[in-house]
C-alpha atoms as one frame of an Amber mdcrd trajectory, in Angstrom:
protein
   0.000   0.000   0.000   2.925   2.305   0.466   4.104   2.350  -3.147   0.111
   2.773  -3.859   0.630   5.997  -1.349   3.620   7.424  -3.253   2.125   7.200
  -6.941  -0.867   9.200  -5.052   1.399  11.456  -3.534   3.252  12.392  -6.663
   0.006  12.563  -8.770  -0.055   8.978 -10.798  -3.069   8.006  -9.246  -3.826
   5.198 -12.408  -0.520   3.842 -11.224  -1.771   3.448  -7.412  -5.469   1.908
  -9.041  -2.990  -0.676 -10.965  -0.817  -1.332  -7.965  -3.864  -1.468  -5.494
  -6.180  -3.816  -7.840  -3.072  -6.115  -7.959  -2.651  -6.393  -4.068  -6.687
  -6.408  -3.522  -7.037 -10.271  -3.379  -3.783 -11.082  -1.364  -4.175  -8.077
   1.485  -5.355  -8.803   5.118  -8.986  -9.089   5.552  -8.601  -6.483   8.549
  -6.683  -4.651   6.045  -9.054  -4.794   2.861 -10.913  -1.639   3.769  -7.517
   0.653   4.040  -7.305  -0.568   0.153 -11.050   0.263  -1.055 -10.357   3.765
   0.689  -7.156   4.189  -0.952  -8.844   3.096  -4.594 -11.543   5.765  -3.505
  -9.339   8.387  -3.413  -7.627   7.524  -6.826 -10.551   7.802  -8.489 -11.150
  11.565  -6.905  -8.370  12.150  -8.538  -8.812  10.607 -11.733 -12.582  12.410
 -11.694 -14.509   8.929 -11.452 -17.498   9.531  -9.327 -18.765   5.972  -9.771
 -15.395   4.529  -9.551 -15.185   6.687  -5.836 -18.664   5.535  -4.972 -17.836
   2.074  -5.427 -14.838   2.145  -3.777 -16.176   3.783  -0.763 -19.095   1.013
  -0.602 -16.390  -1.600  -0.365 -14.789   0.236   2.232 -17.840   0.387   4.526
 -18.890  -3.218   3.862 -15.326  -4.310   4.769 -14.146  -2.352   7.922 -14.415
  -4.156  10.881 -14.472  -0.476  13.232 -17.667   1.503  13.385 -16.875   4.462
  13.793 -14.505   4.409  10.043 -17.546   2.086   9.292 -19.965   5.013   8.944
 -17.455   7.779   7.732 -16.742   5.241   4.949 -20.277   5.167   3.885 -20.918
   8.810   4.244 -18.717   9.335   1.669 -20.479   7.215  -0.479 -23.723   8.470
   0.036 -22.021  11.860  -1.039 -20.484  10.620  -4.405 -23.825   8.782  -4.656
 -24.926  12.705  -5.728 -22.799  12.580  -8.988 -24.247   9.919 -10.551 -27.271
  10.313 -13.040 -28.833   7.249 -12.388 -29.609   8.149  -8.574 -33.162   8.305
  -7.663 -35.030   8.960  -4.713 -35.985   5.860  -3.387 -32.611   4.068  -4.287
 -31.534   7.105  -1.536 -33.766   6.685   0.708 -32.835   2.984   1.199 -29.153
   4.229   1.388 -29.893   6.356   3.979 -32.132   3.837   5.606 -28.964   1.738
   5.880 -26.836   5.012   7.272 -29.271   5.317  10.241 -28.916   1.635  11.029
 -25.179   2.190  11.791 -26.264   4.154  14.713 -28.572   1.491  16.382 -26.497
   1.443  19.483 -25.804   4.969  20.328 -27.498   5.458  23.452 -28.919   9.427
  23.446 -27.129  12.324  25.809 -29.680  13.863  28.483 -29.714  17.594  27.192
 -29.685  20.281  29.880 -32.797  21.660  30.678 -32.963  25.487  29.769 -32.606
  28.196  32.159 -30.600  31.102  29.972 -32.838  34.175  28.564 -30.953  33.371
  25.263 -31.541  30.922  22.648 -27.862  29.312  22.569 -26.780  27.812  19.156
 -23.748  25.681  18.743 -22.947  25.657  14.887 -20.945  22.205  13.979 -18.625
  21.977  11.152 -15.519  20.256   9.690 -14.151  23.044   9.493 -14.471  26.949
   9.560 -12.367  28.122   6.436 -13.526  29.944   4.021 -15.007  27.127   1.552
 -18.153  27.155  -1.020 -20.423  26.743   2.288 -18.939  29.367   3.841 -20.233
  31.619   1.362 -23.902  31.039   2.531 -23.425  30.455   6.319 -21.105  33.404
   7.291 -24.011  35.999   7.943 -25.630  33.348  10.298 -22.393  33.663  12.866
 -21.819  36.978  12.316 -25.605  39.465  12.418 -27.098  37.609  14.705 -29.792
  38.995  17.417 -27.468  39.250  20.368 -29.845  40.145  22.738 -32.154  37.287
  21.622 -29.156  34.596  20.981 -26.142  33.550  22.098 -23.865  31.674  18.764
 -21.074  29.359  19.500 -18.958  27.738  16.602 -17.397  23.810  17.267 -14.680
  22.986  14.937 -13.706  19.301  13.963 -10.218  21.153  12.494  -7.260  23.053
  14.111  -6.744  24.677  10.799  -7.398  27.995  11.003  -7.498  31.683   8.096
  -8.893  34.859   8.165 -12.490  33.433   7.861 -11.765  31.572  10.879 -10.413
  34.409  12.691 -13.768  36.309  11.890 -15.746  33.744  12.728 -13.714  33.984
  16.056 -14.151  37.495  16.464 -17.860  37.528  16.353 -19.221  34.374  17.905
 -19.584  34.388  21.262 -17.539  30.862  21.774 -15.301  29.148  19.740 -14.135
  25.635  20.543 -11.391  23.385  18.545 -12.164  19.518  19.342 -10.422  18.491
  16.863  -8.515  16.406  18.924 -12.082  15.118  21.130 -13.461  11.833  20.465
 -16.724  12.130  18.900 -18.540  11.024  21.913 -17.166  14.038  24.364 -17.532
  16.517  21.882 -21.471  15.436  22.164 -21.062  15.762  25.929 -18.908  19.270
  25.801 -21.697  20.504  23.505 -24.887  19.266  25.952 -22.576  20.910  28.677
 -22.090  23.829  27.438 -26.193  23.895  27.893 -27.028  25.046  23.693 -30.566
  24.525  23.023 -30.047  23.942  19.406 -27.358  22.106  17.805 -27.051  23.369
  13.755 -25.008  20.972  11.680 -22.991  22.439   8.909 -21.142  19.392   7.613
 -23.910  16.855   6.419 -22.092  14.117   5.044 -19.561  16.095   4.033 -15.813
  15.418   5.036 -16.626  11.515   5.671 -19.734  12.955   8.047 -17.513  13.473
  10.924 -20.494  16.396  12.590 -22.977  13.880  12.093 -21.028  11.171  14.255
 -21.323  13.740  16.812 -25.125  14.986  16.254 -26.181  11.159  16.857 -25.627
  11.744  20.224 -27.933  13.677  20.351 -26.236  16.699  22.576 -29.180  19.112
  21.937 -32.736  18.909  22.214 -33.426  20.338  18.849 -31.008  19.076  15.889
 -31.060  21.198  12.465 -28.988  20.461   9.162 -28.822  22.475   5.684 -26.979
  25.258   4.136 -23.541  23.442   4.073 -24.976  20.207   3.030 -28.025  19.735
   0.225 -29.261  16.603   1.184 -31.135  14.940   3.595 -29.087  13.062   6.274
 -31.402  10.422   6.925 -30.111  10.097  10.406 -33.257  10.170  13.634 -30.940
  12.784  15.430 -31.591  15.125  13.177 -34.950  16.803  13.483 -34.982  19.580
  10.828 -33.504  20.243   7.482 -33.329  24.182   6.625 -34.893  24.600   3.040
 -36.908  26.572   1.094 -40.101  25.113  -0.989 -38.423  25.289  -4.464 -35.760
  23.451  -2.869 -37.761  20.651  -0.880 -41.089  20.422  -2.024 -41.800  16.948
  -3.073 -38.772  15.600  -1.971 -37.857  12.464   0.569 -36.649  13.937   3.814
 -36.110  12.011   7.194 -36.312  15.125   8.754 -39.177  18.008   9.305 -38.459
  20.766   7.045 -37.959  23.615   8.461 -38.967  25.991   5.181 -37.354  29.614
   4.863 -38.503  32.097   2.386 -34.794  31.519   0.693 -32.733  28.690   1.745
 -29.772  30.901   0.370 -28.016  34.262   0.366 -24.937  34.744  -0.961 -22.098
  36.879   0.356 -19.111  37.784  -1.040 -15.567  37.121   0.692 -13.123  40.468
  -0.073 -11.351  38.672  -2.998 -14.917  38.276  -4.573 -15.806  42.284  -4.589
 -12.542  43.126  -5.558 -12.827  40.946  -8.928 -16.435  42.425  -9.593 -15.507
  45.965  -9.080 -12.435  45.177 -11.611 -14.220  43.158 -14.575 -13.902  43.833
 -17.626 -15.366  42.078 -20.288 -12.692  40.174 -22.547 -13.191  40.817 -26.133
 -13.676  37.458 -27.928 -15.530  36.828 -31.462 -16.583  33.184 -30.853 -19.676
  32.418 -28.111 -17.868  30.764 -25.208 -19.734  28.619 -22.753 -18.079  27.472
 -19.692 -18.356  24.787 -16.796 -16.336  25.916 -13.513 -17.547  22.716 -11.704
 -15.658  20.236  -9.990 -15.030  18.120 -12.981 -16.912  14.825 -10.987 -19.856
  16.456 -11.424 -19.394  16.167 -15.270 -20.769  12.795 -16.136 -21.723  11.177
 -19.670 -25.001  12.395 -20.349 -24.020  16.008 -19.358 -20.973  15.939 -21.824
 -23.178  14.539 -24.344 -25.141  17.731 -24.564 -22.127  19.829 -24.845 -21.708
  17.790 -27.900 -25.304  18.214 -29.064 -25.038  22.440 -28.456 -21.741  22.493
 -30.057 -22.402  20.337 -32.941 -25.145  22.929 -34.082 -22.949  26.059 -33.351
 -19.550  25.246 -35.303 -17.861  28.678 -34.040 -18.607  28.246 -30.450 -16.616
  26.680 -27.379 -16.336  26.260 -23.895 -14.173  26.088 -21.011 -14.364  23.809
 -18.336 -12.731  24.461 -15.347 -11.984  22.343 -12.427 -12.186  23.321  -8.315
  -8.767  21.198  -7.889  -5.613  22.056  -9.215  -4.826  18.181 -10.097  -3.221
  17.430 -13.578  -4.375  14.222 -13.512  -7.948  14.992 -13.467  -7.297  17.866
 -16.137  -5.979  14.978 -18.026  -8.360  12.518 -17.567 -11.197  14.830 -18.780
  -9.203  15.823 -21.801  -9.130  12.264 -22.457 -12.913  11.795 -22.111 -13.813
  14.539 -24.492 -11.839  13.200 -26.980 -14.416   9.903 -26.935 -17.207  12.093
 -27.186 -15.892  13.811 -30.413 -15.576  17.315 -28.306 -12.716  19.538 -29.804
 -13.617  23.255 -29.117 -12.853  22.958 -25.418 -10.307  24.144 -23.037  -9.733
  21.934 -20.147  -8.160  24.193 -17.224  -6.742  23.382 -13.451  -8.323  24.644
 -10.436  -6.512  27.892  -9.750  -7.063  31.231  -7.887  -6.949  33.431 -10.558
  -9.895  31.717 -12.092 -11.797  35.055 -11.759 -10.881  36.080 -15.227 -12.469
  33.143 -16.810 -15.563  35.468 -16.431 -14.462  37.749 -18.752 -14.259  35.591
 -21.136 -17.846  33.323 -21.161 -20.954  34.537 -22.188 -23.324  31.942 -20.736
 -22.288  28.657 -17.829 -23.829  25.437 -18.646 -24.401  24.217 -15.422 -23.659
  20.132 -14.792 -26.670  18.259 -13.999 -28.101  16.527 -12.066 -25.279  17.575
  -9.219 -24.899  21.648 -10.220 -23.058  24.111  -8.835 -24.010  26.025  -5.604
 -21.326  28.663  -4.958 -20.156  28.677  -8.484 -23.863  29.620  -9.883 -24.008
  31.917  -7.045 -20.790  33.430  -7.841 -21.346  33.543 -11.381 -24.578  35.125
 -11.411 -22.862  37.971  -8.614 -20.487  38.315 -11.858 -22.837  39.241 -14.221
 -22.559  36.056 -16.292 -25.806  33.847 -16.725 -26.068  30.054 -15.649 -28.287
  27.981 -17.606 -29.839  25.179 -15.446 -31.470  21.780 -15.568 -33.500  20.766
 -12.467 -34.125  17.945 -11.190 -35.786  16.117  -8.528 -33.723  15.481  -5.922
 -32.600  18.252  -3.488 -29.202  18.281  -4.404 -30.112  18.866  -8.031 -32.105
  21.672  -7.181 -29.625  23.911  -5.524 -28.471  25.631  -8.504 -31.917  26.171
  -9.867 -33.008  27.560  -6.512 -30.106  30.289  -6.516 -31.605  30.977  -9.762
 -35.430  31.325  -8.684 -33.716  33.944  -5.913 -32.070  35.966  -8.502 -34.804
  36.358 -10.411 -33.645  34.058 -13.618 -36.701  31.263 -13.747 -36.097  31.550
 -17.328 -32.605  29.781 -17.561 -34.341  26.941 -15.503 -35.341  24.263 -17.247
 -36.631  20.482 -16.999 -35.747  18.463 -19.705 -32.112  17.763 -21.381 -33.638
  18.478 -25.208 -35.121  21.813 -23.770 -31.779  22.273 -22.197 -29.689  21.909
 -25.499 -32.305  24.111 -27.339 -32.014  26.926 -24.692 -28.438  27.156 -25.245
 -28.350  26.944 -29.016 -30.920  29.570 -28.830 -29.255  31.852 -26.444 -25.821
  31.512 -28.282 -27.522  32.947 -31.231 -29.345  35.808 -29.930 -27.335  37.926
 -28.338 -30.069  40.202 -27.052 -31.996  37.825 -25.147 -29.586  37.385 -23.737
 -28.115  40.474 -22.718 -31.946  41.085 -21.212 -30.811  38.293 -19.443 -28.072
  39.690 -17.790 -29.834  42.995 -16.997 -32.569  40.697 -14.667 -30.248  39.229
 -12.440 -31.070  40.647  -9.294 -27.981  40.102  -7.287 -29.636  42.879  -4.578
 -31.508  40.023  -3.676 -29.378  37.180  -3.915 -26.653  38.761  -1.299 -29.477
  39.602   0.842 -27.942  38.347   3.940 -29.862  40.801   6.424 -33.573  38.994
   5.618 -31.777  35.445   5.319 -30.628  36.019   8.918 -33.194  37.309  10.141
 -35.661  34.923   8.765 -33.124  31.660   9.985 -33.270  32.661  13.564 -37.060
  33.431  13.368 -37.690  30.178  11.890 -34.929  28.210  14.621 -37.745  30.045
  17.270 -40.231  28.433  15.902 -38.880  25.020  16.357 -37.626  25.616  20.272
């Protein structure tokens, strides 16, 4: 497994799938797992979500410890989200199985309430600035302090300036990173919060949700940093809106905001806005900025479709990672689908001036973007969107419906492929486009707040 390590390490990751399918059938049953996760993470980074949610499966079916057990399987239920064929009741059955793993965690007694204040402990893997962190900042930083008192719990010691703001304005911050699951559920029922709001989901393996099971609070939200339910009984609420949820499988009670977004800017964000300038190009350019696992078959087949009928245009595709091998790998996939007018790019920072140069984002489906359609629409650049009926393909639409774009949501793949043939070749549509986004509205923090903690009243 070492060797397997290294070719990871210095970015061969087919090498370490070669070298780990070869020691597969000879490894240690108490070692099998360690292998499955290891093949997981090759395919990451060779952008193979069903590859990764295969892997991940094994991984849970073969660990012989609980605790990796369910972390394991969170991470397949969130590659589950990449793949097209994924419906709602094969989910709910996955998540069906989730809760079972958590059939012998005996509840924590939560404190009974005394303080004036409503206290809510926010959970998360971490508190750096991330996609998520782009929706949730407002909720730990305007805050009713005479009505509530906000602590943050952190499952990382990593800490940047977004951490250090979050420090600044919450009134407790707490690093148990290095607490066992278990007393970071009794630290948090301590510490007496009446709500506990998880930001993870099954994110980052699910590590908040090992700690929610114990149920440390007596009421248990999820939402904004996850887009899913959780299916696990500790959780009593999801935070949503009803474009978002409506008709949807949820284990938990919705708990149904008038937006289930806002989006706020970091620094880096305004600066690039107040800078752009539009980069003069004669060909229509569509782009993708989406992690590149999101970009499965049937999506790439209707880049083909658009481009087919519009021989001068092209698109760019960027990734969120900086990996070659993924950039690669992609590269390698278009080619089987006949696509040649593309440029396949790295993660990067400077990704800002990719803005400049597309006139309309062809958002993947059925897993979209949430930050990038959010940040893309705050840059004056239109995202064209195909919703779906899960939750998690609904976030991008959503972030649309609050901007004010219905009209770039659609809900069929032919409709899709005619809107952007159509909107490639009139240029005035969709410039009137542009003119309706109503980013006012979409960074509309103040209401968003203020609505969330009305709404978390309601459920005390």
């Amino acid at each position: 497994m070492e060797i397997a390590k290294k070719f990871l390490d210095d970015g061969k990751p087919q090498d370490a799938l070669e070298r780990l399918k070869k020691i597969l059938p000879t490894v240690d049953e108490n070692d099998e797992w360690r292998v499955h996760e290891l093949i997981g993470a090759t395919f990451h980074d060779l952008a193979n979500p069903e590859g990764a949610a295969q892997a991940y499966f094994n991984a849970a079916r073969t660990d012989k410890f609980l605790r990796s057990q369910r972390a394991h399987f969170s991470n397949y239920l969130f590659a589950l989200h990449y793949l097209p064929q994924l419906d709602a009741e094969t989910l709910a059955n996955e998540l069906e199985i989730y809760n079972s793993l958590y059939r012998d965690t005996e509840p924590l007694e939560p404190a009974t309430r005394h303080a004036e204040k409503i206290s809510v402990a926010f959970i998360a893997p971490h508190f750096l600035d991330s996609s998520a962190a782009r929706f949730y900042e407002s909720l730990l930083t305007d805050y009713d302090r005479e009505k509530f008192s906000v602590t943050a719990w952190s499952l990382s010691s990593d800490e940047d300036n977004f951490t250090k703001k979050i420090r600044r304005n919450v009134d407790g911050y707490f690093d148990i990173s290095e607490t066992s699951f278990e007393e970071s559920a009794i630290k948090i029922c301590d510490a007496g919060a009446d709500i506990l709001f998880d930001l993870g989901g099954h994110t980052e393996g699910g590590s908040t949700l090992q700690i929610a099971a114990y149920k440390p609070c007596r009421v248990q939200v999820t939402g904004i940093g996850y887009f899913d339910s959780t299916g696990l009984d500790a959780i009593d609420y999801f935070v949503g809106d009803k474009f978002l949820t409506e008709g949807a499988h949820f284990t938990e009670k919705i708990l149904s905001l008038e937006n289930a977004f806002a989006f706020r800017p970091n620094s880096t964000m305004i600066r690039e806005r107040s800078q752009r300038r539009p980069f003069p190009h004669k060909n229509f350019t569509f782009g993708c900025l989406n992690n590149f696992m999101k970009l499965n078959d049937d999506y790439l087949a209707a880049v083909k479709k658009i481009l087919d009928e519009l021989p001068d245009a092209q698109i760019i595709f960027r990734d969120t990672t900086p990996l070659a091998s993924r950039q690669r790998a992609l590269s390698e996939r278009l080619k089987t689908f006949g696509i040649e007018r593309a440029e396949v790019r790295r993660g990067a920072d400077n990704f800002f001036t990719d803005y400049s140069e597309i006139d309309l984002i062809l958002d993947a489906f059925p897993y979209p973007g949430g930050m990038m359609t959010a940040l893309a629409l705050y840059m004056n650049v239109p995202v064209l969107n195909l919703r779906g009926s899960l939750p998690s393909s609904r976030t991008g639409a959503d972030i649309l419906h609050i901007a004010g774009l219905d009209d770039l949501i659609v809900t069929d793949e032919e409709i899709f492929i005619d809107t952007a043939i159509e909107l490639a070749t009139n240029r005035a549509r969709l410039a009137d486009l542009r003119e309706k986004i109503s980013v006012d509205k979409l960074t509309d923090t103040k209401t968003f707040v203020e609505d969330f903690y009305a709404k978390l009243l309601e459920a005390i």
